[in-house]
GUKOLVO-620489 format. One line per 5 residues: number of its first residue (from 1); their letters; for each residue x, y, z of C-alpha. Coordinates in steps of 0.02 Angstrom, whole numbers. Example, Ala and Ser with C-alpha at 12.3 -4.5 7.8 and 13.67 -1.06 7.14 Angstrom:
<vogus>
1 = AS = 615:-225:390; 684:-53:357
</vogus>
This chain:
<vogus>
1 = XXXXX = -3800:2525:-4508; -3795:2335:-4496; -3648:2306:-4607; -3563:2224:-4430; -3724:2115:-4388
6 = XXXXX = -3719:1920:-4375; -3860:1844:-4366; -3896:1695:-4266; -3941:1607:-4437; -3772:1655:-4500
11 = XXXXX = -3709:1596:-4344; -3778:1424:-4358; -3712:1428:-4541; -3538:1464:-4498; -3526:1326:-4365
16 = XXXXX = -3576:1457:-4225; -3416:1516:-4219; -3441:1691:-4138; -3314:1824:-4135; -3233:1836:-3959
21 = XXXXX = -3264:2028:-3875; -3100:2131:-3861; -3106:2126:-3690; -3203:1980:-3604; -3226:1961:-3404
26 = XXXXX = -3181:1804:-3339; -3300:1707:-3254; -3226:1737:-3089; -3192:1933:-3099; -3345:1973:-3159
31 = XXXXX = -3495:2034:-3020; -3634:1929:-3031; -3799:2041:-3072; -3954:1933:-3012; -4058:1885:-3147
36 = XXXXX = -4172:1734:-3131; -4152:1598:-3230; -4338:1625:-3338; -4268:1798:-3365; -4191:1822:-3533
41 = XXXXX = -4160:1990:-3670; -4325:1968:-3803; -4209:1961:-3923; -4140:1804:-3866; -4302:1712:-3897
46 = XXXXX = -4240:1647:-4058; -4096:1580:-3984; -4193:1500:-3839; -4298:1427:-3969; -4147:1350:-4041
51 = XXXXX = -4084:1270:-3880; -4218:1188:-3835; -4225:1120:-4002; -4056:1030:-4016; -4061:999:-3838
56 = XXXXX = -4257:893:-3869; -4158:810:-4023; -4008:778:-3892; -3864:862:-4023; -3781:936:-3862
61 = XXXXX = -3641:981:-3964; -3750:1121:-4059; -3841:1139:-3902; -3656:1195:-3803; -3630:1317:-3964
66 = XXXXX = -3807:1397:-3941; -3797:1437:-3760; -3605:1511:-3781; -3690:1645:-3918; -3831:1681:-3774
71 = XXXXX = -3672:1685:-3630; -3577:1772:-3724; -3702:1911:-3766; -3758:1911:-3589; -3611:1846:-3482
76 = XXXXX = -3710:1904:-3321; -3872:1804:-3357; -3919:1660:-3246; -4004:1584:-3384; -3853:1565:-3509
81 = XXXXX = -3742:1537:-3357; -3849:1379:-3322; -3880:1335:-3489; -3713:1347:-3536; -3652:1241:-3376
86 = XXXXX = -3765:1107:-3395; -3700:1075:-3578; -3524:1107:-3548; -3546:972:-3421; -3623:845:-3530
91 = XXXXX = -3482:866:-3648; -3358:839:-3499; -3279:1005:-3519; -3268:1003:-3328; -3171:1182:-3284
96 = XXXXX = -3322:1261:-3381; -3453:1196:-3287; -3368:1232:-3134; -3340:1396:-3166; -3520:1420:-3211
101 = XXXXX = -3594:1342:-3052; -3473:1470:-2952; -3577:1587:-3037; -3725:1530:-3009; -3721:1503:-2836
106 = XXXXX = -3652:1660:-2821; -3799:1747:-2864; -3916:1614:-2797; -3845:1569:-2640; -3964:1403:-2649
111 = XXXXX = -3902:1271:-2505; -3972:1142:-2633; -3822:1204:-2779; -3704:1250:-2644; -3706:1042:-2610
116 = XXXXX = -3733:994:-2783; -3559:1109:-2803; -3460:1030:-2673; -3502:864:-2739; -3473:901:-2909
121 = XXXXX = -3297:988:-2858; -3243:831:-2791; -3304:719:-2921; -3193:814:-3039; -3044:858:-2940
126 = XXXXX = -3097:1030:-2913; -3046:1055:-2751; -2978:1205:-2723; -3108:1299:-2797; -3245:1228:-2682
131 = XXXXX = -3132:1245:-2495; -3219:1418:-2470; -3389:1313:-2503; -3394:1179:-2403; -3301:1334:-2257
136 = XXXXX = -3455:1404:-2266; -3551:1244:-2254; -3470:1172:-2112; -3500:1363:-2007; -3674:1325:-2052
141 = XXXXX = -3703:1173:-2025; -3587:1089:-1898; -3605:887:-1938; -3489:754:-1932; -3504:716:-2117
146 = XXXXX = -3465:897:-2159; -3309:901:-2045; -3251:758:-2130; -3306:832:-2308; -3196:977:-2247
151 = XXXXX = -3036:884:-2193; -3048:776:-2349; -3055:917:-2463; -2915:1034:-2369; -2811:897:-2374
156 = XXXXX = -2819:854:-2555; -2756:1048:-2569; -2607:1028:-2447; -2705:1125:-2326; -2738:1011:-2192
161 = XXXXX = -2667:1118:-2080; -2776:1266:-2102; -2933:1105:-2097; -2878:1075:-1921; -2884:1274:-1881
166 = XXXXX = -3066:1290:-1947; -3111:1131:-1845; -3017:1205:-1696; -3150:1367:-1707; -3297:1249:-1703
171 = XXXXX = -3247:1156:-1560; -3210:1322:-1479; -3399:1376:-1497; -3463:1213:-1451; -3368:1090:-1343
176 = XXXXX = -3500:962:-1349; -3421:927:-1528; -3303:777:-1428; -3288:703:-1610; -3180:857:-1680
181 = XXXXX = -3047:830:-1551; -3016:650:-1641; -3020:726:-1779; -2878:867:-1730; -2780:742:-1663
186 = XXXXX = -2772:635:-1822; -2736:779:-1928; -2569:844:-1821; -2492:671:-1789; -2514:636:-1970
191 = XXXXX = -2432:808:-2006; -2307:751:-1881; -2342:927:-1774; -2348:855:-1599; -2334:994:-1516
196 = XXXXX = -2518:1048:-1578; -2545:856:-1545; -2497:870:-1354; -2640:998:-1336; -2775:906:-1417
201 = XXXXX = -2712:753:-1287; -2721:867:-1157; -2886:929:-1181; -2961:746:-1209; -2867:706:-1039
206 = XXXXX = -2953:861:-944; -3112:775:-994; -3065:593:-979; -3139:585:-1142; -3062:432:-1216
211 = XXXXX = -3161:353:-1349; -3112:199:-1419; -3058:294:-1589; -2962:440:-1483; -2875:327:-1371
216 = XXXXX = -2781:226:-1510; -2714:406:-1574; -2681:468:-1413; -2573:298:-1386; -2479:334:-1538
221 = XXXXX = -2465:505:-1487; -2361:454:-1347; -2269:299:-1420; -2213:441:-1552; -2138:530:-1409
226 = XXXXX = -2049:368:-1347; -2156:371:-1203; -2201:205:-1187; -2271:189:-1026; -2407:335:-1053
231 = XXXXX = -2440:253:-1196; -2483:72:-1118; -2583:197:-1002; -2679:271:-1111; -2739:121:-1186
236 = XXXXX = -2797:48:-1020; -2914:237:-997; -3064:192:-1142; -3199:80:-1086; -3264:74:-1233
241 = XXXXX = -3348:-114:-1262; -3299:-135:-1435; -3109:-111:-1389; -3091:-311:-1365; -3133:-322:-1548
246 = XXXXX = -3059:-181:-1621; -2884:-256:-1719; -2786:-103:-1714; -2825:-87:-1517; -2792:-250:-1475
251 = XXXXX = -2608:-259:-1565; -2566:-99:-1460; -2612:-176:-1301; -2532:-318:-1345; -2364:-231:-1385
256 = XXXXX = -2367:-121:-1265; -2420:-265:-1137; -2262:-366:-1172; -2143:-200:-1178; -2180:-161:-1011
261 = XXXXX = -2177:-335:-952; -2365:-355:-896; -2363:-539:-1006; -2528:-611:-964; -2611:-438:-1004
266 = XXXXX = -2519:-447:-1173; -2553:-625:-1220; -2746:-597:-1185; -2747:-468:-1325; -2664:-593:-1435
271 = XXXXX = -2783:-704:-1386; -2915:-594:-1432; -2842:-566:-1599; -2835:-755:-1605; -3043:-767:-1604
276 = XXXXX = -3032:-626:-1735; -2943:-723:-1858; -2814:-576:-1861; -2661:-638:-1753; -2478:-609:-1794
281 = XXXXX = -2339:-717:-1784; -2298:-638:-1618; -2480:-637:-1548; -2456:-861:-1563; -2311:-835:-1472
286 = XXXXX = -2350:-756:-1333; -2514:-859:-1333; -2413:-1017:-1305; -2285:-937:-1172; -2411:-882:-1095
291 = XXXXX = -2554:-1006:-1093; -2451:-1178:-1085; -2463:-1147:-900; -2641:-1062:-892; -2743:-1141:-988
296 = XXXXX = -2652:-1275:-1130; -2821:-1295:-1228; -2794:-1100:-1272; -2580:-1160:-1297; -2648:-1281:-1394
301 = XXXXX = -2765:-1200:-1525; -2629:-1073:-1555; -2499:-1195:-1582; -2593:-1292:-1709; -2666:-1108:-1803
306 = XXXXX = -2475:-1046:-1787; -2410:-1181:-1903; -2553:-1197:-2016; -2561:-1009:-2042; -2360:-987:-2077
311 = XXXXX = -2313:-1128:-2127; -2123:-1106:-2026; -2050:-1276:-1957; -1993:-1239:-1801; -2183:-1193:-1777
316 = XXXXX = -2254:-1368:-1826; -2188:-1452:-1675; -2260:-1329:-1537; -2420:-1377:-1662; -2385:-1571:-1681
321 = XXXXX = -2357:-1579:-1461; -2515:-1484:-1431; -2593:-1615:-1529; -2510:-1750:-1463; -2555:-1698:-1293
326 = XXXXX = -2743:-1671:-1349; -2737:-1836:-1412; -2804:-1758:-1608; -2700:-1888:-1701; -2831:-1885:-1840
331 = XXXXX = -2793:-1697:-1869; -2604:-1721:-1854; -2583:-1863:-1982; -2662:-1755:-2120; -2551:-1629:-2073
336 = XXXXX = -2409:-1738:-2097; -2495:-1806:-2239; -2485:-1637:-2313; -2332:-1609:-2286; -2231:-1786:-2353
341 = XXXXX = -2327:-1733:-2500; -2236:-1557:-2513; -2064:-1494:-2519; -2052:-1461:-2343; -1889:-1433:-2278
346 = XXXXX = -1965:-1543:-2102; -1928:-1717:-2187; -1723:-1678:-2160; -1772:-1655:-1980; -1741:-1801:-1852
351 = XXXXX = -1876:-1732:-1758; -2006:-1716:-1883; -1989:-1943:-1895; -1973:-1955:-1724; -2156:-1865:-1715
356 = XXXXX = -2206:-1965:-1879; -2167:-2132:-1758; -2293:-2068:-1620; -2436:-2056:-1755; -2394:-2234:-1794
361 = XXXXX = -2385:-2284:-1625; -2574:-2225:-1609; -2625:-2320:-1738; -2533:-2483:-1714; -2444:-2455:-1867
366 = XXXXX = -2270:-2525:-1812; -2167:-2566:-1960; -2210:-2382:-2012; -2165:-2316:-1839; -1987:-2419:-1835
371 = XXXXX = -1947:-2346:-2010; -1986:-2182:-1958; -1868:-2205:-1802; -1724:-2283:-1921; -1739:-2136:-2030
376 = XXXXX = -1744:-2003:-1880; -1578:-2084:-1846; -1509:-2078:-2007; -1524:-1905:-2002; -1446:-1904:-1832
381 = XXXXX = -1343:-2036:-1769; -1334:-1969:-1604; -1533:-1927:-1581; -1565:-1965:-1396; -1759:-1961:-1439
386 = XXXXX = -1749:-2084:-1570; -1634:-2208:-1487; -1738:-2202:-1327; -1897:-2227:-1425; -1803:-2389:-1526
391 = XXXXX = -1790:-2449:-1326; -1965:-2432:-1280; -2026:-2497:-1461; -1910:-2654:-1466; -1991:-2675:-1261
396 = XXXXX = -2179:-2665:-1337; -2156:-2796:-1472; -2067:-2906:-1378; -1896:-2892:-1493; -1786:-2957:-1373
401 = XXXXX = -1643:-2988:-1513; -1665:-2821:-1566; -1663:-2755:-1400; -1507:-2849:-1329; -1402:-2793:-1489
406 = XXXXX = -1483:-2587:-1448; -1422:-2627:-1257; -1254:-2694:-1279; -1231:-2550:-1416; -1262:-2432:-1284
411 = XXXXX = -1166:-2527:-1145; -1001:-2517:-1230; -1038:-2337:-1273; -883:-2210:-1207; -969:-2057:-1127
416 = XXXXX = -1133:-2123:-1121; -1261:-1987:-1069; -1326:-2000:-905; -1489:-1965:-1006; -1483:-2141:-1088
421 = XXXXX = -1464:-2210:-898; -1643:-2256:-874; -1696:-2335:-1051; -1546:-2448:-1019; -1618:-2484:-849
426 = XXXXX = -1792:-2523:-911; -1695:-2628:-1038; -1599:-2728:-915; -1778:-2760:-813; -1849:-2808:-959
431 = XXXXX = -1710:-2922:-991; -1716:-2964:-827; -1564:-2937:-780; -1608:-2835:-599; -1418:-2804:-566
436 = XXXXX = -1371:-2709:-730; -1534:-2612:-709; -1471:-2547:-522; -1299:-2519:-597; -1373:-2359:-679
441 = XXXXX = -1514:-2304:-580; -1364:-2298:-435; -1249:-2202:-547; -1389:-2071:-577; -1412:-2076:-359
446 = XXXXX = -1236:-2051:-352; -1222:-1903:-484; -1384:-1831:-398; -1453:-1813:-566; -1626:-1726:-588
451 = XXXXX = -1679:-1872:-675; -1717:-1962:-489; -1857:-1858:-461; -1947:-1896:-611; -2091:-2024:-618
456 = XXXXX = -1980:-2158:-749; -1825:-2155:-609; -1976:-2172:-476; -2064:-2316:-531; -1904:-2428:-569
461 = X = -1831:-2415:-418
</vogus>
């Protein structure tokens, strides 16, 4: 009796919609029965036939429909497994395809499908369905890129625990594998288990195996645990050549440096950040502590890179003094072109005209330079820099009105600072009036001011 029969004619004619079996196995539950993939029932030929036809024509729609009659009539074939994979895939109905290169390998156990699995699993998210692959991978084939393969798949599970377990096995069985313990480490300080942590650091420290890559996570290890002097330690243990340039090490050793006090150590990590092009705010500073008495060329460089980087105010005059020292005027006039041209909070700064008037100076520009002083000390009346610099201009240009109306402004002055003692001597010389001049120089004797012992009080008297 055939009253039941469908042909695969009537099949095509009715959109290939097949009538589902009462009870079908799911991909997963069902045992695989090794067929090869050339191996199919005789009476499938016409259905083969078929396949090939809308797949040559490339109606992978029909195609898909054509291999789920031959699955579904033979869920245990490799050939309609494959068949059925390859267009499910095409058609980006993902979970199928999976599910049918499970299978597949299954039976196969090819090392060729087993990878082409793995990747495809994580090129679709799959990941849980491929950990127990890329297990067995890693058991047989113990490489770096498979460890990592491993981790990164556990992890996108959640299971990046049980990742550092399967890693712990392989360094058991071969402690050559130095790389795994980094990789241990990094998984339990990211999971925050230092306990498991401490052992890894251990181990590495039984060795002395610190690699530049370990050393940075054992350092962290220990600056988790508030153990900051193990941690500046540990740092100092890798010789690794590539630690000078390595950003992450060199902002540790830096930190650490200046935590425990050992400066110069810290600011030559800054320093070293510095040639990188990767220096904090903090790395200039301790460059310039540091340096303005070792070597000001270094001072220098970071004080200019400081205030050109970040753009803060208080930073442009470290930069603007370094260049004034290294005689770069050129350099420092842009700068301050730059920043007249701006909204820079500097130009409400005394300070910022009284550097302004030392540019000038340079370049013989002085009606520039004495508006830049007369504008420092509009902003501050009581600017000792400014006024002092008036003295010494009025003295260069020979201003001698100017200068006696300064001096006997200053003269009559209640609670003069001592510090204005020696431009009003120089004054008085330069007015030639010698006893005026000793008048002050004698009051700073008498007071025992520091000012005696520097070269200005020196060469007056």
């Amino acid at each position: 009796r055939f009253d039941n029969k469908i042909t695969v004619q009537q099949g095509m004619q009715e959109d290939i919609h097949m009538p589902k079996p009462k009870e079908e196995a799911s991909l997963k539950s069902r045992a695989p029965q090794p067929l090869t993939y050339k191996d199919y029932a005789k009476d499938d030929e016409e259905l083969v036939l078929m396949l090939q036809a809308f797949l040559y024509s490339a109606d992978i729609e029909n195609a898909y429909k054509v291999a789920t009659i031959g699955y579904k009539k033979h869920p245990n074939s490799y050939y309609w497994n494959q068949k059925r994979g390859e267009t499910a895939k095409w058609l980006g109905k993902y979970d199928e395809s999976m599910d049918h290169m499970i299978f597949l390998y299954n039976v196969d156990k090819n090392e060729k499908l087993r990878n082409e699995l793995i990747t495809y699993g994580i090129s679709i998210y799959q990941y849980d369905k491929i950990e127990q692959y890329i297990t067995e991978k890693v058991r047989q084939e113990p490489t770096e890129k498979n460890f990592d393969t491993l981790i990164f798949v556990y992890s996108m599970t959640g299971k990046t625990e049980e990742s550092a377990r399967i890693l712990k096995e392989e360094f058991d069985k071969d402690p050559t594998k130095r790389g795994l313990l980094t990789r241990m480490l990094r998984i339990y300080i990211d999971l925050g288990e230092l306990e498991s942590a401490r052992e890894i650091v251990d181990i590495i420290d039984a060795h002395d195996e610190y690699t530049l890559e370990n050393t940075i996570l054992v350092t962290y290890y220990y600056y988790l645990e508030r153990d900051m002097e193990h941690a500046y330690e540990s740092l100092l243990k890798t010789k690794d050549p590539e630690r000078f340039e390595n950003i992450k090490y060199n902002e540790m050793l830096s930190d650490l440096s200046w935590y425990v006090q050992d400066y110069k150590r810290g600011a030559g990590a800054s320093k070293n950040l510095m040639l990188l092009e990767s220096a904090r705010l903090v790395d200039y500073e301790r460059i310039i502590y540091v340096y303005q008495k070792d070597d000001i060329t270094v001072a220098s460089r970071a004080s200019k890179e400081v205030y050109q980087k970040f753009k803060i105010t208080y930073l442009f005059y470290g930069y603007a003094n370094a260049a004034l020292d290294s005689n770069e005027f050129d350099e420092l006039r842009t700068t301050i072109e730059d920043i007249d041209s701006s909204d820079s909070p500097l130009k409400n700064e005394s300070l910022y005209w009284i550097i302004k008037a030392k540019v000038y100076a340079h370049y013989n520009q002085n009606e520039l330079r004495l508006a830049a002083l007369q504008k420092a000390l509009m902003i501050d009346p009581g600017n000792f820099n400014a006024k002092s610099s008036l003295f010494w201009f009025f003295m260069e240009n020979n201003l001698v009105s100017e200068l006696m109306t300064l001096v006997n402004e200053f003269s009559n002055t209640a609670d003069l600072s001592p510090g204005f003692y020696i431009p009003l001597a120089s004054a008085y010389l330069y007015l030639q009036d010698v006893d005026r001049a000793d008048y002050y120089l004698s009051e700073l004797v008498g007071m025992n001011s520091p000012l005696i012992n520097g070269t200005e009080f020196q060469f007056l008297s």
